[in-house]
N, C-alpha and C positions, 0 to 999 in steps of 0.2 A: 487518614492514610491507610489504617487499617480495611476498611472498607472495602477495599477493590480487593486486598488479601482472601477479606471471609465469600467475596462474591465469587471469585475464580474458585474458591475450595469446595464451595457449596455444588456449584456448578462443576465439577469433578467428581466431588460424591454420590451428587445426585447420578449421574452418570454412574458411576461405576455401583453404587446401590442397583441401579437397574437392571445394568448388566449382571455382576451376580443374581438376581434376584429372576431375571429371566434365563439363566443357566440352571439355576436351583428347579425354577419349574418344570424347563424342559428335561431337566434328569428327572426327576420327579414321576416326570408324565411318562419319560421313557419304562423308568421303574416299574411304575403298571401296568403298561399296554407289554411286558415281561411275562409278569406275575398274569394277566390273562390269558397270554398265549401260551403258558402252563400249564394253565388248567384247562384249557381248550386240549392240549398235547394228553392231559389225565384223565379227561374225560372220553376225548379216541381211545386211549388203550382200556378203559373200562368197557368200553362198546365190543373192543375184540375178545378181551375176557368175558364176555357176557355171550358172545359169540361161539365160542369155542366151549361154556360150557352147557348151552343150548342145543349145539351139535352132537354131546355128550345124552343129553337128554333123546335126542330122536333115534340114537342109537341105543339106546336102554341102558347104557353103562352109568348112568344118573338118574337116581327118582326123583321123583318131581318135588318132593318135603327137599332132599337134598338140594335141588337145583333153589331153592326159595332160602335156605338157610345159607349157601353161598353167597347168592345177594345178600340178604342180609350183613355179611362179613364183609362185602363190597361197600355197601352203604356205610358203616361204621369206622373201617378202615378208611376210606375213600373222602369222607365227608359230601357221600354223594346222597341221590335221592332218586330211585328205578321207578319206570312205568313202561309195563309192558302189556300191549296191548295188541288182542286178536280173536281167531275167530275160536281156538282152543285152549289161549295161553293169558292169563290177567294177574298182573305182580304189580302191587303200589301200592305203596304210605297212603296211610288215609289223608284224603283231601286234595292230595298230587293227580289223582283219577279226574276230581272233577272239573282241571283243567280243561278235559275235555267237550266241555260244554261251552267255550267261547269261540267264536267264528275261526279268529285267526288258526286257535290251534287244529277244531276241524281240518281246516286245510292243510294243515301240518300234518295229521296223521291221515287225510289221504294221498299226501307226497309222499308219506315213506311206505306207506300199503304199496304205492306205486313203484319203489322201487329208489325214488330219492334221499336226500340227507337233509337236515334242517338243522342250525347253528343261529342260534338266538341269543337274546341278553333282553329278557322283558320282566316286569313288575307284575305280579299276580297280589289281587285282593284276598284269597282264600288264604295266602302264606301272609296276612297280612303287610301287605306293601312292600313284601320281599323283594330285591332284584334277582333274579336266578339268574344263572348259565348254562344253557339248556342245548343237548347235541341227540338230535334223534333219528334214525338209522332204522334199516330193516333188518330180520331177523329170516337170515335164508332156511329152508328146508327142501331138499331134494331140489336145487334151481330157483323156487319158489319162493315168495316172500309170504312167510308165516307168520309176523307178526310184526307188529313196530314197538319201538324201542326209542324211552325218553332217558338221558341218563341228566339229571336237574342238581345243579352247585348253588348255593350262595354266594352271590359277588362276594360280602364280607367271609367269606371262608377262603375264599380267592385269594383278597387280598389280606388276609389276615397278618403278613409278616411286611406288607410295604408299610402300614402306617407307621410304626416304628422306626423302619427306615428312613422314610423320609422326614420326621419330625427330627432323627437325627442327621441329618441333608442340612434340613434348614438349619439346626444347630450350628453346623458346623460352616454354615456360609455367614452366620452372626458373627461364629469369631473372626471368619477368614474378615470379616469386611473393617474390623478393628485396624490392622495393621496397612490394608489397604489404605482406609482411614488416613493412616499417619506418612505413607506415601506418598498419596496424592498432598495433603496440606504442605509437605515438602515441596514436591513440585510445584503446587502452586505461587511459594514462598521465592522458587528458582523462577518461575516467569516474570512475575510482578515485581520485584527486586528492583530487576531494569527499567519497568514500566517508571512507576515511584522515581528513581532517580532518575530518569527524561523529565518526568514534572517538575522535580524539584529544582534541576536545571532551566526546565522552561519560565516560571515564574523567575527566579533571577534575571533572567533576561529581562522578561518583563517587567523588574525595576533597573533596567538599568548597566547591572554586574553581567556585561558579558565576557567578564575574562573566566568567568564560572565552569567547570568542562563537569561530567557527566563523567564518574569515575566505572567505569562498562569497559570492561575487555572480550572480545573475542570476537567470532568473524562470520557471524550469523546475520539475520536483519537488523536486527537494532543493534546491532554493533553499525552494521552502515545507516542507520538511522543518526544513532549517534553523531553519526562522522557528520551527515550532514545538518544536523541543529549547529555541530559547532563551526563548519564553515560559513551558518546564516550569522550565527552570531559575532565570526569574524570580519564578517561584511557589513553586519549592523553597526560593529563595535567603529571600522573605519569610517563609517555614512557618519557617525553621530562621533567624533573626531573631529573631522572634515567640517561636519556642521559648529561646531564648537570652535573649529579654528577660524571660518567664515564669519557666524555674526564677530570672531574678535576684530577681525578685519576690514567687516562691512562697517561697525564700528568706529575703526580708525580710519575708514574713507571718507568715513561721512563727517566724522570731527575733524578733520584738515580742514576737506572747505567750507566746511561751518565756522569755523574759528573764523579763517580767513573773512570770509563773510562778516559775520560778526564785527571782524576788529574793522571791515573798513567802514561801515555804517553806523558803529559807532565814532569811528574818526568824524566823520562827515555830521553826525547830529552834533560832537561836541564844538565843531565849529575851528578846531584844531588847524586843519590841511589847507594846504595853498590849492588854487585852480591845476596845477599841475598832477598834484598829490590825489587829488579828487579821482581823476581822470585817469590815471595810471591803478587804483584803488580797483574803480570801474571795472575797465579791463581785466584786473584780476580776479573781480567778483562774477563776471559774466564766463573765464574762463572755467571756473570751479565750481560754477551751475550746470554748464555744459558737460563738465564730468560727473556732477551729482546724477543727473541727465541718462549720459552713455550704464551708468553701473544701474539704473534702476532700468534701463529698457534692456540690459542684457537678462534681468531677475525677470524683468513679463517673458524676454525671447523664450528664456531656458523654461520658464513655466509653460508656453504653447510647445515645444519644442517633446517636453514628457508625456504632454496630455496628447500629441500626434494631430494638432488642429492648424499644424501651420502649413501654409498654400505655397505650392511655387509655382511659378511662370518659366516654363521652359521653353527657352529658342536656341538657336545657333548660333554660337561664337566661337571668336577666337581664340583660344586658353592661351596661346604663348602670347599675343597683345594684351589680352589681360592682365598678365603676370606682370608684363613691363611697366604695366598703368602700375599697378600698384606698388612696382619698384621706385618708382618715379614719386609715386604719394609719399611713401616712407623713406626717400634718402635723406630729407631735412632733418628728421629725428637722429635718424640711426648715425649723422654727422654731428650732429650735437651730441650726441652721448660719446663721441670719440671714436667711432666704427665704421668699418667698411661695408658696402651694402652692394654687389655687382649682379649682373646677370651675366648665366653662362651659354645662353643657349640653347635651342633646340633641339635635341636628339631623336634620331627617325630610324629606331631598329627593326632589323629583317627587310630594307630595302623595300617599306613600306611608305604612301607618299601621305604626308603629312593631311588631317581633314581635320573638319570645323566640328567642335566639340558641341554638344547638346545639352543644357542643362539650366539652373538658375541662376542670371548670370551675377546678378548680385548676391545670394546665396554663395557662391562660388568665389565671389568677391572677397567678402568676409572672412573664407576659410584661410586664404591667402594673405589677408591682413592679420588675423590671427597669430597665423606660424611668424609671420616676421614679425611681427609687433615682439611675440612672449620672446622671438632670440635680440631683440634689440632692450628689454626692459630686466631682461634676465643674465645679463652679459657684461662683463665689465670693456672698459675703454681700451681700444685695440684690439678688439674681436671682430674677425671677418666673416660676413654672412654671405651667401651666395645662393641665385636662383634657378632652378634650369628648368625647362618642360623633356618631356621625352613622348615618343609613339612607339609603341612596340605590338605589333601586329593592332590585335581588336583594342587593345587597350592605351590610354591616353591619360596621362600624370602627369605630376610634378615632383618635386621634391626643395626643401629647404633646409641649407646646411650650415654650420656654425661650426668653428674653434673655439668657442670659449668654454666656461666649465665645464659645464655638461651633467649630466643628472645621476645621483644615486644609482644603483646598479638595485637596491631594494626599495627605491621608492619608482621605478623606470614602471611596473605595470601598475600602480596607482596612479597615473599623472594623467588619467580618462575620466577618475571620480570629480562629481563635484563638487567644488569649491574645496579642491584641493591644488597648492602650488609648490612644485618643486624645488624652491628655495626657501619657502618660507617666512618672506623677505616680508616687510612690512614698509617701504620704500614708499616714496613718492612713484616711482616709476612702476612697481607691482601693478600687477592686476586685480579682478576680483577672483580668480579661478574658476571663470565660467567659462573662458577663450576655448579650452580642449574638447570639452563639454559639448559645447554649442557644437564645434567644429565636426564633430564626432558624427554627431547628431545628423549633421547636413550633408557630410561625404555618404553616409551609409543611406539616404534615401534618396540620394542619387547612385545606388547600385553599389557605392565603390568601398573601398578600406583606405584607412589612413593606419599608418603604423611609423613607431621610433623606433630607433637604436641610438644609445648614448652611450657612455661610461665618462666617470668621474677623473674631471681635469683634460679630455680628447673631444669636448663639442660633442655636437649633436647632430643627428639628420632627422626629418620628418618627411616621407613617402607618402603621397596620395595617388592613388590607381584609380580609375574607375572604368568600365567593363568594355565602354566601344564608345563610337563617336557617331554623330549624326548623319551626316551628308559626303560625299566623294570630293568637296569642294576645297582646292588645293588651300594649306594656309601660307600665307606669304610672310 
């Protein structure tokens, strides 16, 4: 865990290492491109002072030993080094003259014979391998230029006061970078905190413990990050519930008519049962294959159903004949369980003329055996169901409604999950919890919504809508 701590920190420091470290330089640099344009600045005012007491000299108020021993005190004072050079006037340090023997500088003192300036920074062999700082200028007389004039520094005379300085720069961005140091590993410690505990959360999930939450406040991204692991994990937590209640169910579907199964084929091997008993047995064992049957073709349906591989056949029909057919299917049931099962009718809102709906019509079948199936299996004896279709402009539905219990008020938006049932009921009459599922499934890729409204102990309605109809063709 630690890991991802020392990697954010590193990767901070490093960072911020750089950044001071390229602050330091650039003051650094700044430092002495200072410290040159100082002695650039030193070197001009020597030039005018050289100037002024050269004009001294052509007015005879200077001799000439004088004028040579004031350089001197120039040079000394100055940390500088004179070369003056002309066709009456020769002043230089020995060896600073024989500068004049290299091309470049030729050309140098016939730009200032001529009247220009020259501002240099070159390496001469004769000072051995010194860098100078070299500013050379003419030297007027009567309008004329009388002479040229080198006045020559050493870089390290230049910068004689930055190295110090700056070795104390970097000093002091050594220490500055300590405290930095311990800022950033703080921060680092403030980001990855919550990284860390989204992991530690996420593997819990991943065995399994999703009532596990990610203890994160605040209202940044991984604060909505957070939010949303734990609403996956409140949706995994119901799937794997749901699943859990299912095989218990699929379970008890399959050991009813396997029992049943069982006991009559053992009756019939032991030889026990009259011709009567045989036969009735039969019957029962053929019924309870048939339903082994219906629950394992609704687990393929719902498995094509998620994978999106299932094909419909769409034509035109009648929705309200249809609804009747399957009124007419299901009133044998829904009178055995002690229930009323009516149709109510067509409805044709906005003075709109009733048309032949488009779609799968057995697809469409099933959604409607469904609803009435789950209110006749889910309903006790003396519950009234009822069917009606309706038109309302583009749009062409149903609905199926019931008096009897009716559904949780907190289980009302989980009753779409699969292989979940709203009673929980483990009845003979129960379903598998695949009916809403399926049905879900089939209304939305026929364009439309199916949606409930219940409350507990007021019945139930289920609303199916879908978008338009096919043809202008009246329905009767």
């Amino acid at each position: 865990m630690r890991s991802l701590v020392w990697k954010w920190m590193l990767s901070y420091l490093l960072i911020g290492i750089l950044i001071i470290a390229s602050l330091t330089a650039a003051t650094s640099w700044l430092i002495q491109q200072k410290a040159y344009e100082r002695s650039w600045k030193q070197l001009a005012d020597a030039g005018q002072d050289i100037q002024l007491l050269f004009d001294q000299v052509q007015e005879g108020r200077l001799k000439p030993a004088a004028f040579r021993e004031r350089l001197q005190q120039l040079e000394k004072h100055g940390s500088l080094q004179i070369s003056i050079q002309g066709k009456r006037y020769n002043f230089s340090k020995a060896g600073i003259q024989e500068v004049g023997t290299r091309p470049d500088v030729r050309e140098w003192v016939r730009t200032v014979m001529e009247g220009g300036t020259i501002q240099e920074k070159k390496v001469y062999a004769r000072q051995q391998g010194t860098t100078m700082l070299i500013r050379g200028f003419p030297l007027q007389s009567g309008g004329e230029v009388a002479a040229s004039c080198f006045v020559y520094r050493p870089v390290k005379e230049a910068v004689r006061y930055v190295g110090p300085l700056q070795r104390a720069l970097w000093l002091v961005s050594l220490v500055f970078a300590i405290p930095v140091s311990l800022v950033l590993w703080l921060v680092s410690r403030a980001f990855t905190r919550p990284v860390l505990e989204l992991s530690r959360v996420a593997r819990s999930y991943a065995e399994g413990r999703f009532e596990t939450r990610a203890q994160y406040r605040g209202r940044d991204e991984l604060a909505d990050l957070a939010g949303a692991i734990h609403g996956m994990a409140d949706k995994l937590g119901r799937v794997e519930a749901g699943r859990r209640r299912f095989i218990g169910d699929l379970a008890h579907e399959l050991r009813t008519p396997l029992t049943t199964v069982r006991a009559a084929l053992q009756g019939m091997d032991d030889g026990i049962m009259s011709e009567e008993e045989k036969s009735e047995f039969t019957r029962l064992a053929l019924s309870e294959t048939r339903r082994l049957q219906q629950l394992i073709d609704d687990l393929t349906e719902l498995t094509e159903f998620e994978e999106h591989v299932v094909r419909y056949r769409m034509t035109a029909f009648d929705l309200g004949e249809l609804l009747q057919q399957c009124l007419l299917q299901l009133t044998p049931a829904a009178e055995e369980a002690g229930m009323t099962l009516s149709w109510q009718g067509w409805t044709v809102r906005e003075n709109s003329p009733p048309v032949r709906f488009r779609g799968d019509q057995q697809r469409i079948r099933q959604v409607v055996l469904n609803l009435i199936g789950n209110a006749i299996r889910h309903n006790d004896a003396g519950t009234a169901i009822s069917v009606s279709g309706f038109q309302d402009g583009s749009q062409i539905g149903f609905d199926v409604r019931d008096d009897g219990r009716g559904i949780p008020e907190e289980m009302l938006p989980r009753i779409w999950d699969r292989f979940m049932k709203a009673d929980g009921s483990r009845s003979g009459r129960s379903g598998s919890g695949l009916g809403l599922t399926i049905s879900r499934y089939i209304t939305e890729a026929h364009g439309g919504t199916i949606q409930a409204a219940s409350s507990e102990g007021n019945g139930t309605r289920f609303e199916v809508v879908f978008p338009s109809a096919a043809d202008d063709t009246s329905m009767t």
